[in-house]
N, CA, C and O of each residue as an XYZ file, in Angstrom:
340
protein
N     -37.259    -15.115    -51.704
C     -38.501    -14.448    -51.404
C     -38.338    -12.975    -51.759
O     -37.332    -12.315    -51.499
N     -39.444    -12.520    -52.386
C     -39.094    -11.404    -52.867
C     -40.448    -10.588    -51.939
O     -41.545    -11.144    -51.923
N     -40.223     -9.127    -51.128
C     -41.197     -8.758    -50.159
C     -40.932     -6.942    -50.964
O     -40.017     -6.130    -51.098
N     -42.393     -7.078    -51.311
C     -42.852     -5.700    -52.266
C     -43.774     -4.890    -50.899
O     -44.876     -5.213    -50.456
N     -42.925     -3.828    -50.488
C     -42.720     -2.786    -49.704
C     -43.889     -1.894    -49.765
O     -44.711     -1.622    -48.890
N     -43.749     -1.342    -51.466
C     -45.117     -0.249    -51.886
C     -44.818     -0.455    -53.054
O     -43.808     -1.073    -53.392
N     -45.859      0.152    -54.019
C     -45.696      0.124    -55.438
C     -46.289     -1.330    -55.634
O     -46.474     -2.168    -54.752
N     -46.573     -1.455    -57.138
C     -46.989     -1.998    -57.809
C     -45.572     -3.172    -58.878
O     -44.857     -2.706    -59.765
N     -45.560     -4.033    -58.606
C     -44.118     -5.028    -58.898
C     -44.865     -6.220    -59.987
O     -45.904     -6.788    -59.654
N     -44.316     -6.439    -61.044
C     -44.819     -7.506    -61.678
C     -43.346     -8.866    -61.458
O     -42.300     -8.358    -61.053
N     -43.297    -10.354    -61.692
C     -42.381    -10.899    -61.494
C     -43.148    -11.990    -62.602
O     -44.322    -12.339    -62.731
N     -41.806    -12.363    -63.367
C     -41.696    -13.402    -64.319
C     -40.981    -14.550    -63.700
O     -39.752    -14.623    -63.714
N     -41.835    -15.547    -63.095
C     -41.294    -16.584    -62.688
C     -41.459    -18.049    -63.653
O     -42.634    -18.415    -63.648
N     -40.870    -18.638    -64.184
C     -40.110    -19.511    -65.058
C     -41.880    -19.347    -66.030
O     -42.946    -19.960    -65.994
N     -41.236    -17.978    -66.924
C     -42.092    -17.854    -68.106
C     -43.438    -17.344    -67.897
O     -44.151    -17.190    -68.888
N     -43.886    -17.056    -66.720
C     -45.245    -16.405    -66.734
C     -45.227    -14.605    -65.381
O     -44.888    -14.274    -64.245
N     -45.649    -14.233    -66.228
C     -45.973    -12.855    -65.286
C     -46.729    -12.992    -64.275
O     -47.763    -13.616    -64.513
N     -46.560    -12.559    -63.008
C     -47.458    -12.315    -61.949
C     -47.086    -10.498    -61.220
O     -46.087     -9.815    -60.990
N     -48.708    -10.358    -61.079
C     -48.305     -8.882    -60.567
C     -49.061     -9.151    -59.309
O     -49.826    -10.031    -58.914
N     -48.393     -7.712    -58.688
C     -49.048     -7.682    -57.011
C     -48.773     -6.676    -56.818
O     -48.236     -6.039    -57.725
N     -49.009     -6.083    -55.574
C     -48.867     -4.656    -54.597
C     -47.785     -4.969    -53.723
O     -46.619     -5.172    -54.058
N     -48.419     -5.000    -52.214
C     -47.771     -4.960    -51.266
C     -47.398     -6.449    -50.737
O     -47.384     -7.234    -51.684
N     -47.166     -6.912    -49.798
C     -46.752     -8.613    -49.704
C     -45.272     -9.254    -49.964
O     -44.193     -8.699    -49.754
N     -45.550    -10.845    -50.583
C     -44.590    -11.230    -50.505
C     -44.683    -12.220    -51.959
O     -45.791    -12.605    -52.332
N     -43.616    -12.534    -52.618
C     -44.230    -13.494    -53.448
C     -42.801    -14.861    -53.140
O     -41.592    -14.724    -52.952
N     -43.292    -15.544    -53.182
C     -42.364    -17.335    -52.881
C     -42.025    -17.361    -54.118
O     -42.817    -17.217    -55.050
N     -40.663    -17.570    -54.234
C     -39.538    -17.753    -55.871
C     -39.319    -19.352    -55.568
O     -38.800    -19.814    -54.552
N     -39.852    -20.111    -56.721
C     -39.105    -21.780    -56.222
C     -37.779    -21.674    -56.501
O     -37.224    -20.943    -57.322
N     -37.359    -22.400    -55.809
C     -36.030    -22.557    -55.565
C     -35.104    -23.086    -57.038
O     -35.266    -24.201    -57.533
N     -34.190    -22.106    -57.559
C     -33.829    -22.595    -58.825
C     -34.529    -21.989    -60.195
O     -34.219    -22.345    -61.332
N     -35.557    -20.982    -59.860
C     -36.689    -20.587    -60.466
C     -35.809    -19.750    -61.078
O     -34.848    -19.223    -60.519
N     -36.284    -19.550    -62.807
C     -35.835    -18.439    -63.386
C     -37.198    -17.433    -63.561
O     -38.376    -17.631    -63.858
N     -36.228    -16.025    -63.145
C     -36.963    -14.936    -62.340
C     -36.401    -13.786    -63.134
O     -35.351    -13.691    -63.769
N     -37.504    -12.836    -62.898
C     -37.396    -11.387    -63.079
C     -38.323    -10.229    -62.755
O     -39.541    -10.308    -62.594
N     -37.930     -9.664    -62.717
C     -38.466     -8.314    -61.692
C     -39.280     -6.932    -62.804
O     -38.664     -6.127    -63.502
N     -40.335     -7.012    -62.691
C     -40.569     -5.400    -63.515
C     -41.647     -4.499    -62.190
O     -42.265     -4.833    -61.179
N     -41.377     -3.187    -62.978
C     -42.089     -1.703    -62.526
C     -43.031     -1.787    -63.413
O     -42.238     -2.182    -64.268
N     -44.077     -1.767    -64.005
C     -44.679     -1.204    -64.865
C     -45.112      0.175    -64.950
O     -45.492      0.673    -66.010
N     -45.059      0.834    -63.791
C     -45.396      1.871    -64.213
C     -45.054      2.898    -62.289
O     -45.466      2.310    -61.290
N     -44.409      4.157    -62.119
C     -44.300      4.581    -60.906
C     -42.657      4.196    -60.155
O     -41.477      4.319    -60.482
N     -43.201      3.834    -59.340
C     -42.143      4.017    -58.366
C     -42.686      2.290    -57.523
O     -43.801      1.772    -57.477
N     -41.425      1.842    -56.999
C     -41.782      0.855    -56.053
C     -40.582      0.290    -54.861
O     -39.404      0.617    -55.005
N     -40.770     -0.081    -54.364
C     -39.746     -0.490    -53.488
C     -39.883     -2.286    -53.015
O     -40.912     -2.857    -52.654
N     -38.395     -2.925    -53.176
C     -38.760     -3.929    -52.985
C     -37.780     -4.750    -52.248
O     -36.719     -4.262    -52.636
N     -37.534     -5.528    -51.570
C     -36.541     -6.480    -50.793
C     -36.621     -7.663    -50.777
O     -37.497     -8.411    -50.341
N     -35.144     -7.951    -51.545
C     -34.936     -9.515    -51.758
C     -34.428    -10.203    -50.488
O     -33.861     -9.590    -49.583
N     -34.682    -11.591    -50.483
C     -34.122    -12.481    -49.390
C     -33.837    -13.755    -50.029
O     -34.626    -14.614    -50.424
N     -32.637    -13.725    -50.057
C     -32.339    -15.385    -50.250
C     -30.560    -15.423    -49.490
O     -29.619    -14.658    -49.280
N     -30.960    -16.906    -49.297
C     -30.030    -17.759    -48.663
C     -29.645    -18.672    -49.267
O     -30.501    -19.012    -50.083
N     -28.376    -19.552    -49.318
C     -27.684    -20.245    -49.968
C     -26.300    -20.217    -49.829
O     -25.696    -19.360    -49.185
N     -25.752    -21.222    -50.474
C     -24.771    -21.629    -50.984
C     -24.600    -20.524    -52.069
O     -23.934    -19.524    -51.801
N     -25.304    -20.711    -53.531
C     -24.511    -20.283    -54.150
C     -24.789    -18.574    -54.588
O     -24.157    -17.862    -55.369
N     -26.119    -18.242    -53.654
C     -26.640    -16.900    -54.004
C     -24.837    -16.079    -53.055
O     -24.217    -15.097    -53.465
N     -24.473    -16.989    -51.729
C     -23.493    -16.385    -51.041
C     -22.686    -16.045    -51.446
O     -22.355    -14.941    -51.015
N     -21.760    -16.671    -52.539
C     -20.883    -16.237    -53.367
C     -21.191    -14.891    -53.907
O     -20.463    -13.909    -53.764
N     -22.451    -14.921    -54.610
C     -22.845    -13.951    -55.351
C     -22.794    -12.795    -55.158
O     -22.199    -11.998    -55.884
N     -23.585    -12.447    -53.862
C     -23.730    -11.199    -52.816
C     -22.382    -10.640    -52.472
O     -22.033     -9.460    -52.527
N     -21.588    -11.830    -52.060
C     -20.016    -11.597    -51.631
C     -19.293    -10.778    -52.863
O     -19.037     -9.604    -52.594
N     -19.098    -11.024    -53.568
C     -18.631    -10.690    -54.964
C     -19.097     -9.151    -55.637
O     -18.485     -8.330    -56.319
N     -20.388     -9.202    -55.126
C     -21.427     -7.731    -55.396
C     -21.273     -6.904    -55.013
O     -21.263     -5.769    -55.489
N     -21.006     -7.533    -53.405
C     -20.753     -6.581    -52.263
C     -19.730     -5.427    -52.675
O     -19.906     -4.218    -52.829
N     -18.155     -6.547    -52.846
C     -17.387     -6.050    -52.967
C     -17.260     -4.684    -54.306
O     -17.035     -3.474    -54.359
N     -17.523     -5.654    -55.094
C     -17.893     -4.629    -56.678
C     -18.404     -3.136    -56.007
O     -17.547     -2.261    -55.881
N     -19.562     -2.906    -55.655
C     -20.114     -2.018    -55.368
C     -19.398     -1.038    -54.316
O     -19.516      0.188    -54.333
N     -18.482     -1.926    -53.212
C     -17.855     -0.521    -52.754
C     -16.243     -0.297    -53.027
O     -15.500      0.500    -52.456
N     -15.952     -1.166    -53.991
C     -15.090     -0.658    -54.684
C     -15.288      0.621    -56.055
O     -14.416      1.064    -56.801
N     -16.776      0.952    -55.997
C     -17.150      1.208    -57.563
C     -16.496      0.615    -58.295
O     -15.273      0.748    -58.327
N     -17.102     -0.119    -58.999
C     -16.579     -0.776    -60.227
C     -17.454     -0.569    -61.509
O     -18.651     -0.521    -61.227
N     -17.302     -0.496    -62.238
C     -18.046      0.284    -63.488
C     -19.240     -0.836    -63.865
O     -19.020     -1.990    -63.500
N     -20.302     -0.598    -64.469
C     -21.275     -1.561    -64.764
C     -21.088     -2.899    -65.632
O     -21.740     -3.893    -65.312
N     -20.076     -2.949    -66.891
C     -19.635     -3.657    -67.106
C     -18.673     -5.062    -66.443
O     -18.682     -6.183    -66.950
N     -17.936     -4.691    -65.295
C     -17.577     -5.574    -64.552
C     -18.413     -6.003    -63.672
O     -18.226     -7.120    -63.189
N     -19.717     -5.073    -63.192
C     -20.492     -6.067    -62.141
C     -21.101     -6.948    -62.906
O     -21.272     -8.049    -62.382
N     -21.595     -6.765    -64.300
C     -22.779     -7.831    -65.295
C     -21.479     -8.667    -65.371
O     -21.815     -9.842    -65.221
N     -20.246     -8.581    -65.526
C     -19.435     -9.879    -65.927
C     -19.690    -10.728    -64.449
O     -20.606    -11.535    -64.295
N     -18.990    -10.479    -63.724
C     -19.420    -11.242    -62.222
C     -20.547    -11.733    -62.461
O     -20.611    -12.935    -62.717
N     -21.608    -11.012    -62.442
C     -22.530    -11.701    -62.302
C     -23.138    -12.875    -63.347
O     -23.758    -13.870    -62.974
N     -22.832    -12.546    -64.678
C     -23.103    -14.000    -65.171
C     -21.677    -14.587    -65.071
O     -21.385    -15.269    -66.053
N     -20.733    -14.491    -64.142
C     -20.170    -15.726    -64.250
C     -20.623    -16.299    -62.634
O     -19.960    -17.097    -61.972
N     -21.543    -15.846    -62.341
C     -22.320    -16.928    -61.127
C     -23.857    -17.423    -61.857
O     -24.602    -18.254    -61.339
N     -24.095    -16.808    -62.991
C     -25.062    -17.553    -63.641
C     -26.275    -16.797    -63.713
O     -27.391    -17.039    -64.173
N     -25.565    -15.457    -62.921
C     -27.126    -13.910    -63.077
C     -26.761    -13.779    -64.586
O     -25.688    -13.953    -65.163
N     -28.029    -13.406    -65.057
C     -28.202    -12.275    -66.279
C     -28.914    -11.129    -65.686
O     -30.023    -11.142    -65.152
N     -27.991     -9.988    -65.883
C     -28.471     -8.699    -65.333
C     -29.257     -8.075    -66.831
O     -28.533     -7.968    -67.821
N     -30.532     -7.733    -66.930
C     -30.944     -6.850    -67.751
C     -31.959     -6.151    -67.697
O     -32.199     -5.341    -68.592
């Protein structure tokens, strides 16, 4: 679930754009997803649970307060099956 704070958020869920404001938008489960600004500033908060998002986060976590340079977090992450771009 992806919950858009302020700003204006567009999301590509398996091949089609949807935009919105404020709210919430439902990701199906397994859904290939992506996130745009079109234009400003926005703020937004992800929620997911799982199995294998847990790994993911775990792994992120760590990256991030280890600083680890951007190149090693995009490797992690597609080797859980993110494409960061």
């Amino acid at each position: 679930m992806q919950i858009v704070v302020d700003g204006h958020v567009e999301f590509l869920i398996n091949g089609i754009w949807q935009g919105g404001g404020s709210g919430t938008v439902q990701l199906p489960r397994g859904a290939a997803h992506s996130v745009r600004i079109p234009s400003g500033t926005a703020r937004i908060i992800q929620v997911s649970i799982g199995p294998p998002y847990d790994r993911f986060a775990t792994d992120m976590a760590r990256l991030f307060a280890e600083g680890a340079p951007l190149g090693e977090i995009v490797k992690a992450a597609n080797a859980h099956g993110v494409e960061l771009g």
